[in-house]
C-alpha positions in Angstrom: -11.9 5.2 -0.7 -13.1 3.5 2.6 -16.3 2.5 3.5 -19.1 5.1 4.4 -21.0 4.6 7.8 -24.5 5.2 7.1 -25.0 3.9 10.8 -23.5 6.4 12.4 -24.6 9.3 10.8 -28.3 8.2 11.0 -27.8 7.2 15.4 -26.6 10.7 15.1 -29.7 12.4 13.8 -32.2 10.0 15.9 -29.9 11.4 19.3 -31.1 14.7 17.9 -27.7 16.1 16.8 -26.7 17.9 13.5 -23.0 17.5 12.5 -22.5 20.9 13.3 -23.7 20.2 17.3 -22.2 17.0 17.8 -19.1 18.6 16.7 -19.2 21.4 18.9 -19.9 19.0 22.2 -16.9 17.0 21.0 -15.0 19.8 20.5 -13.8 19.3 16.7 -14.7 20.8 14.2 -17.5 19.9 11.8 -15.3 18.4 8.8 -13.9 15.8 11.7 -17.4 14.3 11.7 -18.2 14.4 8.1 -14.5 12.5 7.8 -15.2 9.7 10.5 -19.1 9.4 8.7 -17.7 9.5 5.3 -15.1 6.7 6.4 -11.9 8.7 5.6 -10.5 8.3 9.3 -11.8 6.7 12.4 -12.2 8.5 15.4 -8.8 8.7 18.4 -9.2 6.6 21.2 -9.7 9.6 23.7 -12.6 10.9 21.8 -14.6 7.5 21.9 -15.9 7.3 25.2 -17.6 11.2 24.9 -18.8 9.8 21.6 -20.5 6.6 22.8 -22.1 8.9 26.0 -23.5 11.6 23.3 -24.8 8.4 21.1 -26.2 7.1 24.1 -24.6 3.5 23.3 -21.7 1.4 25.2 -18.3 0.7 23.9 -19.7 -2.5 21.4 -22.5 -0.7 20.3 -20.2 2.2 19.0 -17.9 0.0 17.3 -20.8 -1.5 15.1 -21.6 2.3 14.2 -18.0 3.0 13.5 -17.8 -0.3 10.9 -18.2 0.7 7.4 -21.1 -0.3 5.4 -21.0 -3.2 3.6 -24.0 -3.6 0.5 -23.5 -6.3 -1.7 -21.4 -5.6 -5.2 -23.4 -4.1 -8.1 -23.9 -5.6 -11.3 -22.5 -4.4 -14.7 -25.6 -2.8 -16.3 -26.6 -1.7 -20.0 -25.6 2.0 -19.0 -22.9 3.1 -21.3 -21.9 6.9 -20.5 -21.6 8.1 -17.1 -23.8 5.6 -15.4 -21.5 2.5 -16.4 -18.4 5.0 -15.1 -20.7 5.3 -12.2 -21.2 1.6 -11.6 -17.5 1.1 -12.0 -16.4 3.2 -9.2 -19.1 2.0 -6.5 -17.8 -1.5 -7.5 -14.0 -0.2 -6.3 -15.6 1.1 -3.6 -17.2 -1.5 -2.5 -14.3 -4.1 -2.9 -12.0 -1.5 -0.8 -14.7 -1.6 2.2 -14.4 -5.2 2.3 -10.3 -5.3 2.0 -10.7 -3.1 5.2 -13.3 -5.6 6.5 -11.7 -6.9 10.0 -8.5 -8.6 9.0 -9.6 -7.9 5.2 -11.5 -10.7 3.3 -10.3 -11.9 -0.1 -11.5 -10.0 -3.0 -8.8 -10.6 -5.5 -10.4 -13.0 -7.6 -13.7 -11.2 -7.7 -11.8 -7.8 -8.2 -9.7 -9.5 -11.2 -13.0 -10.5 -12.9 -14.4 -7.4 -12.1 -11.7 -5.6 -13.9 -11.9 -8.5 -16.9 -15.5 -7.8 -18.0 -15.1 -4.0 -18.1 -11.6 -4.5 -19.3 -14.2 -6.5 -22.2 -16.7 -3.6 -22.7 -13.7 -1.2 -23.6 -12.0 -3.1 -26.4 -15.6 -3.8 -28.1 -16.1 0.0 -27.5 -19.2 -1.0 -26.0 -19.7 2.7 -24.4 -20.4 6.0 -25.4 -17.6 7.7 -26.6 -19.3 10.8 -24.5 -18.3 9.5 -21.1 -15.3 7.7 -22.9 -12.5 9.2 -20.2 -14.7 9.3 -17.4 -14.8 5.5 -18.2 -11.4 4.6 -18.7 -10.7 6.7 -15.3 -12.9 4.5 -13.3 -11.7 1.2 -15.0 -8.4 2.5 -14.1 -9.3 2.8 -10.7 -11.0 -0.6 -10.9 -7.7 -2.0 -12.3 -5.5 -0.4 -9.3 -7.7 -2.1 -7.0 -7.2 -5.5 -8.4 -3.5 -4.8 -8.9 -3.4 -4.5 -5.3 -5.3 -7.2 -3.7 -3.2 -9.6 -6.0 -0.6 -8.0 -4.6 -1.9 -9.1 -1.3 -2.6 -12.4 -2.3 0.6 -12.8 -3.5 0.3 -13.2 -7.2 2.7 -10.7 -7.9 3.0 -11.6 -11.5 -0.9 -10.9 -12.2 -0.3 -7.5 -10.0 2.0 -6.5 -11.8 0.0 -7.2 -15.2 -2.7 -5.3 -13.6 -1.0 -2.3 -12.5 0.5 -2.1 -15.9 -3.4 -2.0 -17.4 -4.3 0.3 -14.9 -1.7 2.6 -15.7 -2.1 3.0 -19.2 -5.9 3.6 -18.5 -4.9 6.2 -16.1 -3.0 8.2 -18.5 -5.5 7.6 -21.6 -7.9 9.2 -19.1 -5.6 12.2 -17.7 -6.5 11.1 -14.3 -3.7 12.2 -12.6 -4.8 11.3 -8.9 -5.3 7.8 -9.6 -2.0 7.4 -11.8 -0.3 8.0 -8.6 -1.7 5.4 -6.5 -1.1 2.8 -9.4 2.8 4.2 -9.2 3.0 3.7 -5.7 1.8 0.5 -5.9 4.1 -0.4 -8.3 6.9 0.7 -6.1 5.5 -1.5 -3.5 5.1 -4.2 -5.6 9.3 -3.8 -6.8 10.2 -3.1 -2.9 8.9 -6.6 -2.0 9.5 -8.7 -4.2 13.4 -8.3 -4.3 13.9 -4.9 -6.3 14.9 -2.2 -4.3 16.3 -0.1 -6.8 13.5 -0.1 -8.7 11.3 1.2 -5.8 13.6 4.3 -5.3 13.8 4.6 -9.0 9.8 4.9 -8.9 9.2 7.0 -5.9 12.1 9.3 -7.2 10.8 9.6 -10.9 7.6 11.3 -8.6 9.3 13.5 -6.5 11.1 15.1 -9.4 8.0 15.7 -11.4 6.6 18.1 -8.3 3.0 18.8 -8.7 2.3 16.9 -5.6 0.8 17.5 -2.5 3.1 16.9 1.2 0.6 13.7 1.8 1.4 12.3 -1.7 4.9 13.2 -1.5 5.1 11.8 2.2 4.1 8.5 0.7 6.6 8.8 -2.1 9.4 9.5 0.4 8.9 6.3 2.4 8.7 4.1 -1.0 12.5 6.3 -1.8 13.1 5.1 2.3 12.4 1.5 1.3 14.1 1.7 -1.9 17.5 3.1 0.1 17.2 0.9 2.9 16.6 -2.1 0.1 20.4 -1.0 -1.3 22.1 -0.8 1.8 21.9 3.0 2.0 20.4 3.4 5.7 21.4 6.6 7.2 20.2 8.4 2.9 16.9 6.1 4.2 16.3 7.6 7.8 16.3 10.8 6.6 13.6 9.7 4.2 11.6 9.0 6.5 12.4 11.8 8.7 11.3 14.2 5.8 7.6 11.6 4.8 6.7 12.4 8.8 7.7 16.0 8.3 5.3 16.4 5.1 2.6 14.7 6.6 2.4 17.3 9.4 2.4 20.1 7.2 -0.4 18.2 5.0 -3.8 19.4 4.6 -6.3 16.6 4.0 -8.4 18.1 2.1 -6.0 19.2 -0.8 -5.2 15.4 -0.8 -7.0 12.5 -3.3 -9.7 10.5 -1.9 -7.3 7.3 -1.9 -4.8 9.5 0.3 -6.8 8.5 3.9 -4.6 5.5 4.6 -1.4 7.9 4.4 -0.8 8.3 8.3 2.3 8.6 10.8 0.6 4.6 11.6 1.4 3.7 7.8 5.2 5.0 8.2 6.0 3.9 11.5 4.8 0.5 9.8 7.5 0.3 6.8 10.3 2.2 9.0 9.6 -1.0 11.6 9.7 -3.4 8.7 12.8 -1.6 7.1 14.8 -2.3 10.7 12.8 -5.7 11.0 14.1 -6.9 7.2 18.2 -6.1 8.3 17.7 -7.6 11.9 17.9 -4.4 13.8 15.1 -5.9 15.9 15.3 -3.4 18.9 15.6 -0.4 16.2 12.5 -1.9 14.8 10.3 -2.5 18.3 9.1 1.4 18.7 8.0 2.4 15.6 6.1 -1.5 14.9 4.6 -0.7 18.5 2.8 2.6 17.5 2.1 1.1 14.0 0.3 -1.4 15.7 -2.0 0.6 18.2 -3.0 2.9 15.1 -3.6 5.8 16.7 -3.5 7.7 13.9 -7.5 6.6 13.1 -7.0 4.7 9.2 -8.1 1.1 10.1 -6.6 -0.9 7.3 -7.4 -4.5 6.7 -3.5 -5.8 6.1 -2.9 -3.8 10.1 -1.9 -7.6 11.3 1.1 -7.4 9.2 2.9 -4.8 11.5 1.7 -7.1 14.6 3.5 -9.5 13.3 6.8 -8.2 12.2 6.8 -6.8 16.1 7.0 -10.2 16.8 9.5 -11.0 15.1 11.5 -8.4 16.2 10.8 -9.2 20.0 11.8 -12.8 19.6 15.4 -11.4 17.9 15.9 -9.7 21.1 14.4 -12.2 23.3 11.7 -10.4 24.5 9.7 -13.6 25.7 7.3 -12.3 27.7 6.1 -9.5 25.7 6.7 -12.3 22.8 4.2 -14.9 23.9 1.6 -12.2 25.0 1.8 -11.2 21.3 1.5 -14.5 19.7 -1.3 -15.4 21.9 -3.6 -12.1 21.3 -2.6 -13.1 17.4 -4.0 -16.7 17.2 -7.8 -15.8 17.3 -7.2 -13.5 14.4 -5.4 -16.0 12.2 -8.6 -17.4 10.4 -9.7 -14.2 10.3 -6.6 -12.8 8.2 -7.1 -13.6 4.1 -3.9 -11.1 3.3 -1.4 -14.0 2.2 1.6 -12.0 2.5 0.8 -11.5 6.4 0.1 -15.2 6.6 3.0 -16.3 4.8 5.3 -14.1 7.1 3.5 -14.9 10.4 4.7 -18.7 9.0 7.9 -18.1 9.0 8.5 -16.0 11.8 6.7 -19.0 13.6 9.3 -21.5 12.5 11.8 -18.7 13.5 10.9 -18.5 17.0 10.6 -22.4 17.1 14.4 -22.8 16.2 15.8 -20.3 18.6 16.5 -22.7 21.2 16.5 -20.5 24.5 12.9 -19.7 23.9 10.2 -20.7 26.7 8.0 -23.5 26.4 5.2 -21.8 26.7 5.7 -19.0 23.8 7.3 -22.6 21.7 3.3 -23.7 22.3 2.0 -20.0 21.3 3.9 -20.2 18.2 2.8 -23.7 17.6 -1.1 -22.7 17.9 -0.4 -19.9 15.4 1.0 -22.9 12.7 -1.8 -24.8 13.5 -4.4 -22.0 12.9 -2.2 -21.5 9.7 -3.2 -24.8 8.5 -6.6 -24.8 9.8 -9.6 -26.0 7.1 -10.4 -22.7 6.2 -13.9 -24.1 6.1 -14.1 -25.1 9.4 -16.6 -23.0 11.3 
C-alpha cells in the first residue's frame, strides 16, 4: 500500500476546501482526491499547476504535500488478537512508504527481521487463536514485503525463502489478495534470475484459475510476456502485452486489491522496454522505456531509475550520443540516492558498456565515468 499524505489533505481543509469542492474545481471526481490523499496514485502533470494555485503554494511546496508520510516503524507490542494483526500491517506499510521513498531506501534487512520476530510469535503460538488468520494474513503480507526488497537487494536466495513463507501463510490464512502478489513476485523473482519458463509457468497457472480481476490479470499477462520473451517466443510475447494494456483499460480500480496501485500502462511499458532492451532490440525498446520513464501514469515507484537506465542502454546500442550523455548526466545526482542493488548493478554494467564501444564521444565516455565513480562512492560520504 503506498504511503498516505496527511499533508495534503490537512493544506486542503486550512484552503477551506472539502474533497468534494476541490474535486469539482479540478474537475475530477471526488474518489480522484481521496486516491492522490490516500497515496494510491499521484496526481497527472496537467492537473498540478491548478492544484498548487487552489493550494495556494508553488511548484516545491506542492511536491512536499504530494510526498507520502513517513512516521517511524512501530514496535511489536504485547497485543495478541487483532491489535498485533494491526501492528503487523502498519509495519508493511510503513516499510513500503519508505521503498517508494525518492530512489527507495534499503529496508531489506529491517523488513527481514521484521518478518523473523513475528515469524517467532507464530511458532510459540504466542497469539490468540481468535485473531489467529487475521494474524497469519498480515505476517503473510509482512513476508511478501521482505521477499521483495531482498529481491531488490539482490539476495535472491533469501527472497525466494521468503516468498515461500509468505505463501504458505497466505494460504493458511485464505487471503487470497495477498497470495497473488506473493505469486507475482515469485514470477519476477524466476524471470530474472535466469528462468523464464518458470515465470510463464507462474503467471499462466493464474490466468487459468480465473477469479481475477483485468488489473490483476494485466499483471499476470506481462509476467506470461516476460516468461515468452525469456524462451525465445517474441511475437506469443507482444501479444501478451498487447492483451495486459487492453485489461488495464477496461480495469476498474476499485474492484482491484490495495497492493494493485503500482499496476499502470508506466509498469508495462517498463518490462516491454526491458524485454527489447535484454535481446538487443535497442530501438524497439527506446519508446516504451521513454514513457516508462516520464510516469505519466501517476504510481511513483521507488525502483522508477531502473527503466532510466535500461533507456540508456538502449540509446547507446543505437548510438544515440546526444540523447545518451544528456541521460547519464541527469542520472549521476541520483546515484547515491538509489539503494535498489539490481538498478545499481545494471547502471554498472551498462556503464562499462558504453565505455567499450569505441565510437562513443568523449564527453558521454566522462558521463559514464562520473556514474562509476558515484557507484563506488563511500556511501557514508555526506
Amino acid at each position: 500500500m503506498a504511503g498516505k499524505r496527511k499533508r495534503l489533505a490537512q493544506r486542503r481543509k486550512t484552503c477551506g476546501h472539502s474533497q468534494e469542492t476541490f474535486a469539482q474545481a479540478l474537475g475530477v471526481d471526488r474518489t480522484t482526491v481521496q486516491r492522490w490523499e490516500r497515496g494510491d496514485v499521484g496526481p497527472q502533470p496537467h492537473q498540478r499547476p491548478r492544484i498548487a494555485k487552489l493550494l495556494q503554494v508553488d511548484s516545491e511546496e506542492l511536491d512536499a504535500l504530494l510526498a507520502p508520510d513517513t512516521p517511524e516503524l512501530p514496535a511489536l507490542n504485547g497485543n495478541r488478537g487483532e491489535g498485533l494483526a494491526l501492528t503487523i500491517r502498519e509495519t508493511s506499510q510503513r516499510l513500503v512508504v519508505l521503498d517508494n521513498e525518492l530512489n527507495g531506501l534499503p529496508i531489506a534487512d529491517v523488513a527481514a527481521q521484521s518478518f523473523k520476530k513475528v515469524h517467532r510469535r507464530l511458532g510459540a503460538g504466542d497469539y490468540d487463536l481468535k485473531a489467529e488468520h487475521d494474524i497469519q494474513a498480515a505476517a503473510a503480507e509482512l513476508a511478501e514485503v521482505a521477499g521483495w526488497a531482498l529481491f531488490d537487494a539482490e539476495k535472491h536466495a533469501p527472497a525466494r525463502r521468503f516468498n515461500q513463507e509468505a505463501l504458505f501463510l497466505a494460504k493458511l490464512s485464505g487471503d487470497r489478495s495477498i497470495e497473488l502478489l506473493i505469486m507475482q513476485n515469485m514470477a519476477m523473482l524466476a524471470g530474472w534470475t535466469g528462468r523464464p519458463r518458470e515465470e510463464l509457468a507462474i503467471a499462466r497457472s493464474i490466468i487459468e484459475q480465473g477469479r481475477i480481476s483485468p488489473r490483476i490479470e494485466a499483471i499476470f499477462r506481462v509476467r506470461e510476456a516476460k516468461g515468452l520473451a525469456g524462451s525465445g517466443q517474441e511475437s506469443e510475447a507482444a501479444r501478451s502485452f498487447d492483451r495486459a494494456r487492453s485489461l488495464l483499460q477496461d480495469s476498474e480500480r476499485n474492484s482491484d486489491p490495495v497492493w494493485a496501485w503500482w499496476v499502470t500502462t508506466d509498469e508495462i511499458d517498463g518490462h516491454q522496454g526491458f524485454a527489447f532492451q535484454e535481446s538487443g532490440q535497442w530501438k524497439k525498446g527506446i519508446p516504451h522505456l521513454q514513457r516508462a520513464v516520464r510516469q505519466e501514469a501517476g504510481a511513483q515507484v521507488g525502483y522508477r531509475a531502473i527503466s532510466a537506465v535500461r533507456l540508456l542502454r538502449c540509446l547507446l546500442g543505437v548510438h544515440a550520443w546526444r540523447d545518451a550523455e544528456g541521460l547519464a548526466e541527469s542520472i549521476i545526482p541520483a546515484v547515491s540516492e538509489t539503494s535498489s542493488a539490481r538498478t545499481l548493478s545494471l547502471l554498472n554494467r551498462t556503464a562499462q558498456a558504453g565505455k567499450s564501444i569505441k565510437a562513443a564521444p568523449r564527453n558521454l565516455r566522462d558521463a559514464l565515468d562520473h556514474i562509476e565513480s558515484a557507484i563506488n562512492e563511500d556511501p557514508y560520504q555526506i
